[in-house]
C-alpha positions in Angstrom: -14.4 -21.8 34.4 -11.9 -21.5 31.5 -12.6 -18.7 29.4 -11.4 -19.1 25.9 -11.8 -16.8 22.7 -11.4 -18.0 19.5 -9.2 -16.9 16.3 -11.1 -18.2 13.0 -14.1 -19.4 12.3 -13.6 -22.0 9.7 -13.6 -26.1 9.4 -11.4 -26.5 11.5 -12.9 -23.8 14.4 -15.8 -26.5 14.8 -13.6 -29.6 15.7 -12.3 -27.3 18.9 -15.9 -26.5 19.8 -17.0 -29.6 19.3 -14.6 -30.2 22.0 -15.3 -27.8 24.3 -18.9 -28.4 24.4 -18.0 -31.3 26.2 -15.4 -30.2 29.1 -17.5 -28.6 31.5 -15.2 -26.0 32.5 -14.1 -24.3 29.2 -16.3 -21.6 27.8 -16.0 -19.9 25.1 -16.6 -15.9 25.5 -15.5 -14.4 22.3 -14.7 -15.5 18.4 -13.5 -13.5 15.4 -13.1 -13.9 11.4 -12.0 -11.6 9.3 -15.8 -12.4 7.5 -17.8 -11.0 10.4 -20.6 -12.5 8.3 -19.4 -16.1 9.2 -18.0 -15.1 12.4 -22.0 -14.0 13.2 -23.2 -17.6 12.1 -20.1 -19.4 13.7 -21.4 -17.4 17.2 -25.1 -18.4 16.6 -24.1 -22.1 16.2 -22.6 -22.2 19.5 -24.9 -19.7 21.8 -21.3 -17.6 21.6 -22.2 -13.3 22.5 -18.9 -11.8 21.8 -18.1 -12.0 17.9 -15.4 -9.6 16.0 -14.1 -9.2 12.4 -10.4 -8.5 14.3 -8.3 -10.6 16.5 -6.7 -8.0 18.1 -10.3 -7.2 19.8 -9.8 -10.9 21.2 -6.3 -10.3 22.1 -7.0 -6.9 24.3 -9.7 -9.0 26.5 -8.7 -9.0 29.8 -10.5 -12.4 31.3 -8.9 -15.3 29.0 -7.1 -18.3 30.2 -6.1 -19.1 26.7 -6.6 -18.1 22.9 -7.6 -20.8 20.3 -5.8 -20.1 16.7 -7.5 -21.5 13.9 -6.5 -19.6 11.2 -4.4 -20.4 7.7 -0.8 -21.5 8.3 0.7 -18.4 7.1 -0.7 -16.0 10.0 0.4 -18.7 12.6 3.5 -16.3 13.2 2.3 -13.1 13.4 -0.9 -13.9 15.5 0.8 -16.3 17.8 3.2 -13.9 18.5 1.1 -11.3 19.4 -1.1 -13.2 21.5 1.8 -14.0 23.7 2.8 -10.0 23.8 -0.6 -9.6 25.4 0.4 -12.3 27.4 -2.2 -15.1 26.7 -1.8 -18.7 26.4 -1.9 -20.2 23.3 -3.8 -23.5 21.7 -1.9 -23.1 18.1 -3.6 -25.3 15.3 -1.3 -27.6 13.6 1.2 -27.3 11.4 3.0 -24.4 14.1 4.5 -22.0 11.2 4.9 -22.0 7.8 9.0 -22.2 8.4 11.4 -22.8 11.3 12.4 -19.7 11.4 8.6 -18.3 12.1 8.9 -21.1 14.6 11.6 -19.4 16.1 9.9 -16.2 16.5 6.9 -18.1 18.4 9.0 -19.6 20.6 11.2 -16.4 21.4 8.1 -14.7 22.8 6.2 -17.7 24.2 9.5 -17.7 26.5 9.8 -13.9 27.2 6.2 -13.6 27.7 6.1 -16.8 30.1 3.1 -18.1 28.7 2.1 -21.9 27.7 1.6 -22.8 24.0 0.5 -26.0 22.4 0.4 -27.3 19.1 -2.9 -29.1 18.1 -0.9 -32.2 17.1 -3.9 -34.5 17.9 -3.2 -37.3 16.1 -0.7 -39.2 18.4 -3.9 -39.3 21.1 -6.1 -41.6 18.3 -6.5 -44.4 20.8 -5.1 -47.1 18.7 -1.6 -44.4 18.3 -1.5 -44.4 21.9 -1.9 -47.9 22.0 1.0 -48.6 19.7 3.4 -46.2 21.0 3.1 -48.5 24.7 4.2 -51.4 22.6 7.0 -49.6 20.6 8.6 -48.5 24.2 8.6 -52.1 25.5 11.2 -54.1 25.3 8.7 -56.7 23.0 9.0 -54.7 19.9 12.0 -53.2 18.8 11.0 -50.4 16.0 12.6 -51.0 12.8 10.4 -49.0 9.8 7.0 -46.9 10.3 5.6 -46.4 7.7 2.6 -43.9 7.2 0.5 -43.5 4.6 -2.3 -40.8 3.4 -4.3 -41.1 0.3 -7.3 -38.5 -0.2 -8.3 -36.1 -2.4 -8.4 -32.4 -1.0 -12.2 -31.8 -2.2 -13.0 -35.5 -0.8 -11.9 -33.9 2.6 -13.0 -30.5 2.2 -9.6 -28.9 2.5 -10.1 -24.8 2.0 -8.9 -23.5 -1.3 -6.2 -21.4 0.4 -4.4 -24.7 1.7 -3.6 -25.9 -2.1 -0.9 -22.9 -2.2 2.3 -22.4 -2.5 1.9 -19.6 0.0 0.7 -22.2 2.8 2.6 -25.0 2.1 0.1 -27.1 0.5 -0.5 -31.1 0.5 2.9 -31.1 2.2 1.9 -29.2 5.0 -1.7 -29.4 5.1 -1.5 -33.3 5.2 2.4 -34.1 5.8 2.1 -32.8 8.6 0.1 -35.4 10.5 2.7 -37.8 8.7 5.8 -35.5 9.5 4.9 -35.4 13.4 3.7 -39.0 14.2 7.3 -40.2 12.6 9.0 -38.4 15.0 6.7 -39.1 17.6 7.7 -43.0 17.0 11.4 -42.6 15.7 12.2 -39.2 17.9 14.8 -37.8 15.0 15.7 -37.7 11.7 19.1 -37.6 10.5 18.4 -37.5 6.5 15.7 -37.5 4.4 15.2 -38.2 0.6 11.6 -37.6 -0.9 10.8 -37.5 -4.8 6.8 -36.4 -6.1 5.0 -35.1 -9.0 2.9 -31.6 -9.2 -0.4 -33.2 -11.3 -3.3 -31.9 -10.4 -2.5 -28.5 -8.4 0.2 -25.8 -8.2 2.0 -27.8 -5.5 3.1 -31.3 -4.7 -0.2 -33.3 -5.1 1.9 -36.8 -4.4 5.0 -37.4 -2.9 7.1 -40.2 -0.7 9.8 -39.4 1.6 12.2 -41.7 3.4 13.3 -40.2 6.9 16.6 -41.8 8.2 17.5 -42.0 12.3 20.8 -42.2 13.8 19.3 -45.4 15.6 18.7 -46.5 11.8 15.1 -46.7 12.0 13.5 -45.9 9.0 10.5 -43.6 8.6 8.9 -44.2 5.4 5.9 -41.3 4.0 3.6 -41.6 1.5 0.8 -38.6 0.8 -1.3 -38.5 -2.2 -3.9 -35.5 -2.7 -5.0 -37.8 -6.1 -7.2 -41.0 -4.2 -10.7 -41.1 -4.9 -11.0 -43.7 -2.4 -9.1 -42.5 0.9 -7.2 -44.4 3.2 -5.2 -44.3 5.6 -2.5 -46.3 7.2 -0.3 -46.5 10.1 2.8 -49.6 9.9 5.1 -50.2 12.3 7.8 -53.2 12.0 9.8 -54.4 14.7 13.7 -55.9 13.5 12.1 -59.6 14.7 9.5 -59.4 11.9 6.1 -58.2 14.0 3.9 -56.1 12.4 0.9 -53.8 13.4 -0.9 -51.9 11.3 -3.7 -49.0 12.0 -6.2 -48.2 9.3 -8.5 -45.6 8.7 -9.2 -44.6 12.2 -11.3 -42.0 11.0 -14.4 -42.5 12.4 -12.5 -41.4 16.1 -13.0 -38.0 14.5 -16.8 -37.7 15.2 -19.4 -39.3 17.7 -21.2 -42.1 15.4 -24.7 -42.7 15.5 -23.7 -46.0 16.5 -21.0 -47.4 18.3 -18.9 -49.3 16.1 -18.7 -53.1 16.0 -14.8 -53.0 17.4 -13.2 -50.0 19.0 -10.4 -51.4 17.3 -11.2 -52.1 13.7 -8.7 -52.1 11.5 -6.3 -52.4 14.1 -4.2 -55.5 13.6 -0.7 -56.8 15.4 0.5 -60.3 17.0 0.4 -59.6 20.3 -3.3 -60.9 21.6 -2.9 -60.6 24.6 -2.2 -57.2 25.3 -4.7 -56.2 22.2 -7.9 -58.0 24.1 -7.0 -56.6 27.8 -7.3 -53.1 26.1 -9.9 -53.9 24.1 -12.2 -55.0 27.1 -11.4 -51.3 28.6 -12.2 -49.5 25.8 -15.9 -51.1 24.8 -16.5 -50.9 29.0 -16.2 -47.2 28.9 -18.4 -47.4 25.8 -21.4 -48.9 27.0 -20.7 -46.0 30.0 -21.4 -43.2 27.4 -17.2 -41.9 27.5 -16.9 -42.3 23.6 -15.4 -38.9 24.1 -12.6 -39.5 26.3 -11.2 -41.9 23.1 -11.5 -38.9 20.6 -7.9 -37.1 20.0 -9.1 -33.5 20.2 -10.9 -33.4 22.9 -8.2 -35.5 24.7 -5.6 -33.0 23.6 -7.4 -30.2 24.4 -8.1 -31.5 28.2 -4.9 -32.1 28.8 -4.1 -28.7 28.0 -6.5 -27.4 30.3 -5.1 -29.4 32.5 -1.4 -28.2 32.0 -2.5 -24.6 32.6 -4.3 -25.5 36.0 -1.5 -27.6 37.0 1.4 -25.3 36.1 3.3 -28.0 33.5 4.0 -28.3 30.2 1.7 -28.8 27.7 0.7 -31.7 25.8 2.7 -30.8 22.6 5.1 -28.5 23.3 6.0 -25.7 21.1 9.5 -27.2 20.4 8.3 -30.5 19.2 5.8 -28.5 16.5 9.0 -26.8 15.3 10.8 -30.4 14.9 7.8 -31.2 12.6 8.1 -28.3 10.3 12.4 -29.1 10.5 11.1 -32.6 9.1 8.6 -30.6 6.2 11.3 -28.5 5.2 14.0 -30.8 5.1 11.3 -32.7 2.3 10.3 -29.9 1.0 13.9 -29.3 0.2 14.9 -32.7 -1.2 11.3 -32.7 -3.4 12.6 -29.4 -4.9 16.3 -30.8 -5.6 14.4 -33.8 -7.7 12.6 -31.4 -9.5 15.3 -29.5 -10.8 
């Protein structure tokens, strides 16, 4: 078994246990909020006996193979580095750190501790992502611009109060983040940046576009809007020869539907037919076998993870690559304040 104990009990603590529930090995022996109240119900929900109001009681527990962090982006620091004091293994919720240099302090004692840490950067494990990132490494599709593009509305998606802060970072890290991570998942680096946005409805940056520059002169191209009453989302990729593909709203991966949808790939569309049906006969095989989970990013994420700590090798999002992410906010965060003044 995998024993596992859990730091926050809020939205996003569910989409972990939703995952764990179904990998047979992990168990979860211990949670804690700093509202014991909804730590309690949190515990009930999911047959859990150990529940605290402090994460250091989690932290002091002898018998865990890793910690979960689900707590706002502003503690990531201090409780991630104090988990890996006490020596534990961290699965860190995305973004890593509210800046680089908290990064920095993550990383130093991840390394003097010798213990594994991985950031929940699930989105590059959506199926049709995966999918895309094959064809972007062959030697068919030669990436020019990827564009991605989030429009929702923070109640729409229940985003916590706290995220909508200066403090943590707001739309730009709440939701840039999956944006800021997939482009350098697809374009690796980013050697300038120029964003321009508008402060409308909240305290922060509500909507915003960035441009990301390579040194291979790819161009990443971000769009985020917090103002949408109908969301959507939307993945583009363009090759320098003029293909296109495009992923859109892949959201229902997120949950187990009642029903199987129609296409594992709607709203998935490129020019290359014949790799797109060989997949798609896979996918809806595995289907009608009842492995709908195996095609949902967290819970792939997460068993790879597991599977890193058995198997003594890195983890599926290394620690490094969640700090290049929040280089990538910054540097936006940085050229959205220069417009402003």
């Amino acid at each position: 078994m995998v024993n596992i104990g859990v730091i926050g009990c809020g939205r996003v603590a569910n989409l972990h246990l939703g995952a764990y529930r179904h990998i047979p090995e992990a168990n979860v022996v211990a949670v804690s909020d700093i509202d014991l109240e909804k730590a309690k119900l949190f515990a009930q929900n999911y047959d859990i006996s150990k529940v605290y109001n402090n994460y250091l009681d989690i932290l002091e527990m002898k018998d865990l193979d890793f910690v979960t962090i689900c707590t706002p982006t502003s503690t990531h620091a201090k409780i991630a580095t104090e988990a890996a004091r006490f020596g534990h293994n961290i699965l860190l919720e995305k973004p890593m750190a509210r800046t680089t240099v908290d990064c920095d302090k993550i990383l130093q004692e991840v390394a003097k501790n010798r213990v594994k840490l991985c950031v929940c950067h699930n989105q590059i494990f959506i199926p049709q992502v995966t999918l895309a990132k094959s064809i972007v490494e062959s030697e068919e599709f030669d990436l020019a611009s990827f564009r991605v593009s989030i429009k929702e509305a923070a109640t729409l998606i229940g985003a916590p109060s706290w995220t909508i802060t200066p403090e943590e970072g707001g739309i730009l890290w709440e939701s840039g983040c999956h944006a800021a991570y997939l482009q350098l998942h697809f374009l690796k680096d980013a050697a300038e940046v120029f964003a321009t946005g508008s402060k409308i409805k909240h305290p922060v940056y509500d909507h915003f576009a960035a441009l990301v520059h390579t040194p291979n002169h790819a161009l990443g191209i971000i769009e985020v809007s917090w103002l949408a009453t109908d969301p959507e989302v939307l993945f583009e990729y363009m090759s320098s020869d003029g293909k296109r593909m495009q992923i859109v709203n892949y959201n229902y991966f997120s949950r187990i539907p009642e029903k199987l949808p129609k296409s594992i790939l709607k709203g998935f569309y490129f020019d290359l037919k014949t790799i797109i049906r060989k997949w798609k006969t896979t996918a809806m095989d595995n289907l009608r076998k009842g492995k709908l989970m195996r095609y949902l990013p967290h819970y792939i994420l997460v068993g790879k993870y597991i599977e890193s700590l058995r198997d003594d090798i890195d983890p599926p999002v290394k620690p490094e690559d969640g700090r290049k992410a929040i280089k990538l906010l910054e540097s936006i965060e940085s050229s959205l304040e220069k417009q402003s003044c």
